[in-house]
Residue frames as a rotation matrix with the C-alpha (Angstrom) as fourth column:
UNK 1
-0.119 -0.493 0.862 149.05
-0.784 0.580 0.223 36.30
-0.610 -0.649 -0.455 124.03
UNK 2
0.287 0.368 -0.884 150.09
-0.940 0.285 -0.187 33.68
0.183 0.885 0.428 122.24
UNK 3
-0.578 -0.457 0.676 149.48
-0.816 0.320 -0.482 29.99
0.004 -0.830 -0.558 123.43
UNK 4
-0.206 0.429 -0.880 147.53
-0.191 0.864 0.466 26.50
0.960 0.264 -0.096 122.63
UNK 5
-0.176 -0.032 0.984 145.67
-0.760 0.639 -0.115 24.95
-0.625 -0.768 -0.137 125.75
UNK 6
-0.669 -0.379 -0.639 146.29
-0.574 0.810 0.120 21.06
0.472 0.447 -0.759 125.57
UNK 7
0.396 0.897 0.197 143.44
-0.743 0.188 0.642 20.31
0.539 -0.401 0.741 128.15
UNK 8
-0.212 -0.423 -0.881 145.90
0.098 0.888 -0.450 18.32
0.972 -0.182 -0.147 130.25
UNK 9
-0.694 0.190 -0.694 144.24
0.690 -0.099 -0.717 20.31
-0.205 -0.977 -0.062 133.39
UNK 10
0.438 0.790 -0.428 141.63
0.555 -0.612 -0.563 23.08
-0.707 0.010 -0.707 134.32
UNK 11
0.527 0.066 0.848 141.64
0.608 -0.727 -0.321 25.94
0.595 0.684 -0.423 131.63
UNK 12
0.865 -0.110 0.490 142.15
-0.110 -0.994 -0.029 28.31
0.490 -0.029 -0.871 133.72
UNK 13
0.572 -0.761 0.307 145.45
-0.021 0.361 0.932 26.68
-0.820 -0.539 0.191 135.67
UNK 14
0.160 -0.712 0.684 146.71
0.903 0.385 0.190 26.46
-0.399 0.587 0.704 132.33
UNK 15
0.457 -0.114 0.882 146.66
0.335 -0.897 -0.289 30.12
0.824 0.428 -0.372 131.34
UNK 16
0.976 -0.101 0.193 147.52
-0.217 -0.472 0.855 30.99
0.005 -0.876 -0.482 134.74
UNK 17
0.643 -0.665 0.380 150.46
0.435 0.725 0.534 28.46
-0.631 -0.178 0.755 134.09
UNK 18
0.180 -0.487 0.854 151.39
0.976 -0.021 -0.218 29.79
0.124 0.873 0.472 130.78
UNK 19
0.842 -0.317 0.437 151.36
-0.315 -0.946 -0.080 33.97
0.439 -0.070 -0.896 131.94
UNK 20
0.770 -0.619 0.155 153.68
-0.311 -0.152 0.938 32.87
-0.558 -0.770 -0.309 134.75
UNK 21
0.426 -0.435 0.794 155.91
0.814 0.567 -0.126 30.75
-0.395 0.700 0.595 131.89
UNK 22
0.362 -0.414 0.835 155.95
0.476 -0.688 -0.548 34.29
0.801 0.596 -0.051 129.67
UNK 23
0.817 -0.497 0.294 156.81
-0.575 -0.650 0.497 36.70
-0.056 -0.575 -0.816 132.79
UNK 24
0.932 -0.289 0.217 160.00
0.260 0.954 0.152 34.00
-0.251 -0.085 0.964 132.99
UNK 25
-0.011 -0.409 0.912 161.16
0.966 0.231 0.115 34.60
-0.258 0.883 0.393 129.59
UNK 26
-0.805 -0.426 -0.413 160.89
0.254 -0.876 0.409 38.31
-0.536 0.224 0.814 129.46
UNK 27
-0.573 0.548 0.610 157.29
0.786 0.155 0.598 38.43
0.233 0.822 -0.519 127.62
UNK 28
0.830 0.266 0.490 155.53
-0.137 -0.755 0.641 40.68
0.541 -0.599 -0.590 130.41
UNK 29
-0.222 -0.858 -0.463 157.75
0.393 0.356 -0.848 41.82
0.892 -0.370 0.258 132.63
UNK 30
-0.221 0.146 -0.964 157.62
0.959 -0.150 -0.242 43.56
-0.180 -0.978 -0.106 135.81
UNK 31
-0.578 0.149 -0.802 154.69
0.137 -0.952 -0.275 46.10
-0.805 -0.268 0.530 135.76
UNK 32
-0.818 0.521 -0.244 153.31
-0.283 0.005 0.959 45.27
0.501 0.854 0.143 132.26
UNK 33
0.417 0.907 0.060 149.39
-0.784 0.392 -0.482 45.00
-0.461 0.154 0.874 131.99
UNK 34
-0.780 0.133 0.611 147.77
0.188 0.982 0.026 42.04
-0.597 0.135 -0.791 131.28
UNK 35
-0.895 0.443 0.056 145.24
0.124 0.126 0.984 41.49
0.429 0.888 -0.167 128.66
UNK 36
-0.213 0.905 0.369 141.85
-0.938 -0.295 0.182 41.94
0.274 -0.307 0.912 129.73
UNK 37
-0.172 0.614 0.771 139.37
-0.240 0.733 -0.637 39.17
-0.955 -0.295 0.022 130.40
UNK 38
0.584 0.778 -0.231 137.49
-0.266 -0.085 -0.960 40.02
-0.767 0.622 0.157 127.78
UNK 39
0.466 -0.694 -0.549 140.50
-0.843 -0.537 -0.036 40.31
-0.270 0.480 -0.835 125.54
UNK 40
-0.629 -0.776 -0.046 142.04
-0.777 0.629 0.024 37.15
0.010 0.050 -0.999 126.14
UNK 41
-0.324 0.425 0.845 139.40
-0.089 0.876 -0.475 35.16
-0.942 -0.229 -0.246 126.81
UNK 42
0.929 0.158 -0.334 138.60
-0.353 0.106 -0.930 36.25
-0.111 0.982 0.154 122.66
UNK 43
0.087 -0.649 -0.756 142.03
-0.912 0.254 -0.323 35.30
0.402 0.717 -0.569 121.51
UNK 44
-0.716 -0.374 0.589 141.97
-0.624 0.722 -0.300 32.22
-0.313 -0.582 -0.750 123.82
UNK 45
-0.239 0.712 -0.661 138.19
-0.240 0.616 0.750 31.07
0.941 0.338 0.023 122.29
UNK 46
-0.328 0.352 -0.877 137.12
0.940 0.215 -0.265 30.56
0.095 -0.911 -0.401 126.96
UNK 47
0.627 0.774 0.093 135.02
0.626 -0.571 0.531 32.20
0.464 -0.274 -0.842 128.66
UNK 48
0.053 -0.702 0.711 136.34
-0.068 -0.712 -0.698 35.40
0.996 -0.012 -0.086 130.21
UNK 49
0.758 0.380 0.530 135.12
-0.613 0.136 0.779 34.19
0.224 -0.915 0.336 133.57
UNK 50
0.933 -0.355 -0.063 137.74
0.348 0.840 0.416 31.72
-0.095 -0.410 0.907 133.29
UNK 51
0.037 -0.728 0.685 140.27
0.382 -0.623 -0.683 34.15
0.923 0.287 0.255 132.02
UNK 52
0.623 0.025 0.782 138.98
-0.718 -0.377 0.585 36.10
0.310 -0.926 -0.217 135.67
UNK 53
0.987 0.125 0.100 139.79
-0.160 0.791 0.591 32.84
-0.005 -0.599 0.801 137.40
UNK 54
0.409 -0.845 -0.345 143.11
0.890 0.453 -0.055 32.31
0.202 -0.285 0.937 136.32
UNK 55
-0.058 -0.292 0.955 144.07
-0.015 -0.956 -0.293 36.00
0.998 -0.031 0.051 136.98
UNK 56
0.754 0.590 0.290 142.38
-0.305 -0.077 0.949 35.15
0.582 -0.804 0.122 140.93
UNK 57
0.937 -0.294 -0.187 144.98
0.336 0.906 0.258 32.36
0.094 -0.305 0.948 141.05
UNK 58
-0.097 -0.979 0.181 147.97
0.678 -0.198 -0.708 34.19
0.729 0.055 0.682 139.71
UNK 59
0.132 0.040 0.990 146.95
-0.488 -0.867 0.100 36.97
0.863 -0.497 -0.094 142.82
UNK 60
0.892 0.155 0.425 146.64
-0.450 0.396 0.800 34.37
-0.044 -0.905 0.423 145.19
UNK 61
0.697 -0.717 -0.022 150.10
0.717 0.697 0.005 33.04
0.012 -0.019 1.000 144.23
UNK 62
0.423 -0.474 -0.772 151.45
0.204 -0.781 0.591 36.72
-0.883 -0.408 -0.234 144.67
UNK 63
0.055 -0.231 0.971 152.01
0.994 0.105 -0.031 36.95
-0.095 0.967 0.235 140.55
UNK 64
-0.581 0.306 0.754 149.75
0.527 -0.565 0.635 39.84
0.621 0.766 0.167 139.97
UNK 65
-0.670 0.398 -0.627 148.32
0.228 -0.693 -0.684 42.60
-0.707 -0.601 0.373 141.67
UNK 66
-0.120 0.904 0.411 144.73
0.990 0.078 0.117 43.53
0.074 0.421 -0.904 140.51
UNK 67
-0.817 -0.057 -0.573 143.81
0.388 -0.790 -0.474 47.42
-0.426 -0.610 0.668 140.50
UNK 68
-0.150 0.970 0.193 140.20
0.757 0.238 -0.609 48.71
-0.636 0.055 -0.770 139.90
UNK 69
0.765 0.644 -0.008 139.92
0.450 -0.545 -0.707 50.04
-0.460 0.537 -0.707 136.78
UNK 70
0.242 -0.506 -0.828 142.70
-0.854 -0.516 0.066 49.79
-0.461 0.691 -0.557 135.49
UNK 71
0.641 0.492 -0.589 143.13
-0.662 0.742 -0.100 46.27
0.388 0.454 0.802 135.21
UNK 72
0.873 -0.373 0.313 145.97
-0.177 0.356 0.918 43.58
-0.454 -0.857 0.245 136.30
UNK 73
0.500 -0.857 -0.124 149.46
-0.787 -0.390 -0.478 44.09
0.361 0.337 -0.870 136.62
UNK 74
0.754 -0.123 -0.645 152.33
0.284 0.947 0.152 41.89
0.592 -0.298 0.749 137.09
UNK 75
0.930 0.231 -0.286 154.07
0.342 -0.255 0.904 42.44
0.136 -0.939 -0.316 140.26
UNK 76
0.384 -0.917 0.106 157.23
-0.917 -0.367 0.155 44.65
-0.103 -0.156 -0.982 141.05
UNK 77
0.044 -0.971 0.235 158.69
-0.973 0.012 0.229 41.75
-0.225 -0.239 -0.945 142.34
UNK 78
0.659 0.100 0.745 158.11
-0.150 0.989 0.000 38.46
-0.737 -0.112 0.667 140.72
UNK 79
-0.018 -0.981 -0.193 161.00
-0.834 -0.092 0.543 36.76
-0.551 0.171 -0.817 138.86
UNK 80
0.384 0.782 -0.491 159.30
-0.919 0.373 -0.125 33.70
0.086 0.500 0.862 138.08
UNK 81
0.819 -0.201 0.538 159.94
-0.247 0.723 0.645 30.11
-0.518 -0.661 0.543 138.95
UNK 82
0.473 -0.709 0.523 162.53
0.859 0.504 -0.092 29.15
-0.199 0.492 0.847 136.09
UNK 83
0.944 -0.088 0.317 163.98
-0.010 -0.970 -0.241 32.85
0.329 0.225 -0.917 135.23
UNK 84
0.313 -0.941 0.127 167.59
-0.873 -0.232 0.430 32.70
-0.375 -0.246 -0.894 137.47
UNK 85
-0.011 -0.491 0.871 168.16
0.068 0.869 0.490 28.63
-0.998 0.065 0.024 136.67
UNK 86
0.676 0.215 0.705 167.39
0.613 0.366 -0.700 29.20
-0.408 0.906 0.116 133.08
UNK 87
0.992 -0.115 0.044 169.75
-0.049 -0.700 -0.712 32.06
0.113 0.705 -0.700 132.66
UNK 88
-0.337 -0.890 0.307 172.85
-0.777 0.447 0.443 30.35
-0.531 -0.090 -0.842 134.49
UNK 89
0.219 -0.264 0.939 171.81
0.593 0.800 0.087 27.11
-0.775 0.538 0.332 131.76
UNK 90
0.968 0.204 0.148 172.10
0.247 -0.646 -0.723 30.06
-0.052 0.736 -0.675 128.91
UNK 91
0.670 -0.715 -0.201 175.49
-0.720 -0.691 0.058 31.45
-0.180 0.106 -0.978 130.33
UNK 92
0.451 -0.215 0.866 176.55
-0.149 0.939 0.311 27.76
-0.880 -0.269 0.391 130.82
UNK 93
0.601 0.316 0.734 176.18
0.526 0.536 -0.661 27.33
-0.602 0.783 0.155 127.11
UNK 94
0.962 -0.260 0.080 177.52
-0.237 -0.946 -0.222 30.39
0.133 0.194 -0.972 126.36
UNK 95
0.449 -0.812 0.373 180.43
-0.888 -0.360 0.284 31.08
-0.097 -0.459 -0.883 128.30
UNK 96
0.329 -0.733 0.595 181.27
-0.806 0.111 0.582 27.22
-0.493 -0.671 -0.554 128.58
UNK 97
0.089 0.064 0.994 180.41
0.654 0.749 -0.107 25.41
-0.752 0.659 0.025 125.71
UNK 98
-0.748 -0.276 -0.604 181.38
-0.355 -0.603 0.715 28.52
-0.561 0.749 0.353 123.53
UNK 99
-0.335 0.461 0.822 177.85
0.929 0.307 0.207 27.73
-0.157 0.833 -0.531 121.35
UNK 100
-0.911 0.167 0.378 175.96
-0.033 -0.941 0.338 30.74
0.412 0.295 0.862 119.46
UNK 101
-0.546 0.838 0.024 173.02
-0.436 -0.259 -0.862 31.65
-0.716 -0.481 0.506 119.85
UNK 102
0.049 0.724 -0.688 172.24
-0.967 0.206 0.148 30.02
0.248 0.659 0.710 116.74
UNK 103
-0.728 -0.263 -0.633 173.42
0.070 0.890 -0.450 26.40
0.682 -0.372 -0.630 118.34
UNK 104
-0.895 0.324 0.308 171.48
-0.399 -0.269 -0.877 27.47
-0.201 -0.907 0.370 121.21
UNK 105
-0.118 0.849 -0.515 168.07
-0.914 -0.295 -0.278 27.55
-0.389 0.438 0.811 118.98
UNK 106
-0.032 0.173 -0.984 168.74
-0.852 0.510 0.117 24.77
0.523 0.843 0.130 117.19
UNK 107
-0.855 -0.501 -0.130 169.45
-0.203 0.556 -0.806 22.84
0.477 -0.663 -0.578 120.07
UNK 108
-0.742 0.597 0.306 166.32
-0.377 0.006 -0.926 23.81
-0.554 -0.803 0.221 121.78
UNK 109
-0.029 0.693 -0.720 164.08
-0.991 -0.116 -0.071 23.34
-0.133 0.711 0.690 118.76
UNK 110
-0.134 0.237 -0.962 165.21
-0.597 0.756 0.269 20.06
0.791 0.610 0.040 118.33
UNK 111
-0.941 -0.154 -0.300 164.18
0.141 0.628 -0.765 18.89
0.306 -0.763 -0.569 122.04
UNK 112
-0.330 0.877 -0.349 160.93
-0.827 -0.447 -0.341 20.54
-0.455 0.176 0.873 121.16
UNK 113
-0.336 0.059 -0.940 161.02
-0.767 0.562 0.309 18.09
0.547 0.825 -0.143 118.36
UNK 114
-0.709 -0.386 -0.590 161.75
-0.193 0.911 -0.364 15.14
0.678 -0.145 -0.721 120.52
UNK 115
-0.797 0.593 0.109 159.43
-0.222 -0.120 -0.968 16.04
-0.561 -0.796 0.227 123.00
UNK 116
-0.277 0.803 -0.528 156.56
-0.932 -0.358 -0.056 16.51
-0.234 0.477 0.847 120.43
UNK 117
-0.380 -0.348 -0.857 157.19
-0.768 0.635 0.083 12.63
0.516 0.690 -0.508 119.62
């Protein structure tokens, strides 16, 4: 997993924030394992306890299903909060502003940009 916390809230609200962000976009999808604790909480540099924590949250928010010993999946049926509006701003772009997919990129990248400012 690959992701920067900014400390603009708890750790673990922000991983929790950022799995639900990839399921979205198509990173895990429905049914993929998650990373360990352990696992992530190395590539993240936090304690795996907080990795645990934000895994608790994404169950209590009906994300992820936990299963013992094997570890935590993400749920048949989540879709994620931005997932249908982001793909009718995609066909939008598409279909009605006739841009490529490279317009598309270049577009987004540079509201990254602007944002970053």
């Amino acid at each position: 997993m690959k992701f920067i916390l900014n400390g603009t809230k708890d750790i673990y609200k922000e991983i929790a924030d950022e799995i639900k962000k990839q399921i979205s976009i198509g990173i895990y999808k429905e049914g993929d394992i998650l990373p360990s604790c352990r696992k992530m909480g190395l590539e993240l540099k936090v304690n795996p306890n907080t990795v645990k924590k934000a895994y608790d949250q994404l169950i209590s928010e009906d994300v992820v299903t936990a299963l013992p010993k094997k570890g935590y999946f993400v749920k048949k049926n989540y879709r994620g909060d931005v997932t249908l509006d982001a793909r009718r701003a995609i066909r939008f772009l598409y279909d009605d502003l006739h841009l490529t997919s490279e317009e598309i990129i270049k577009l987004v990248r540079e509201e990254e940009h602007a944002r970053d400012k």
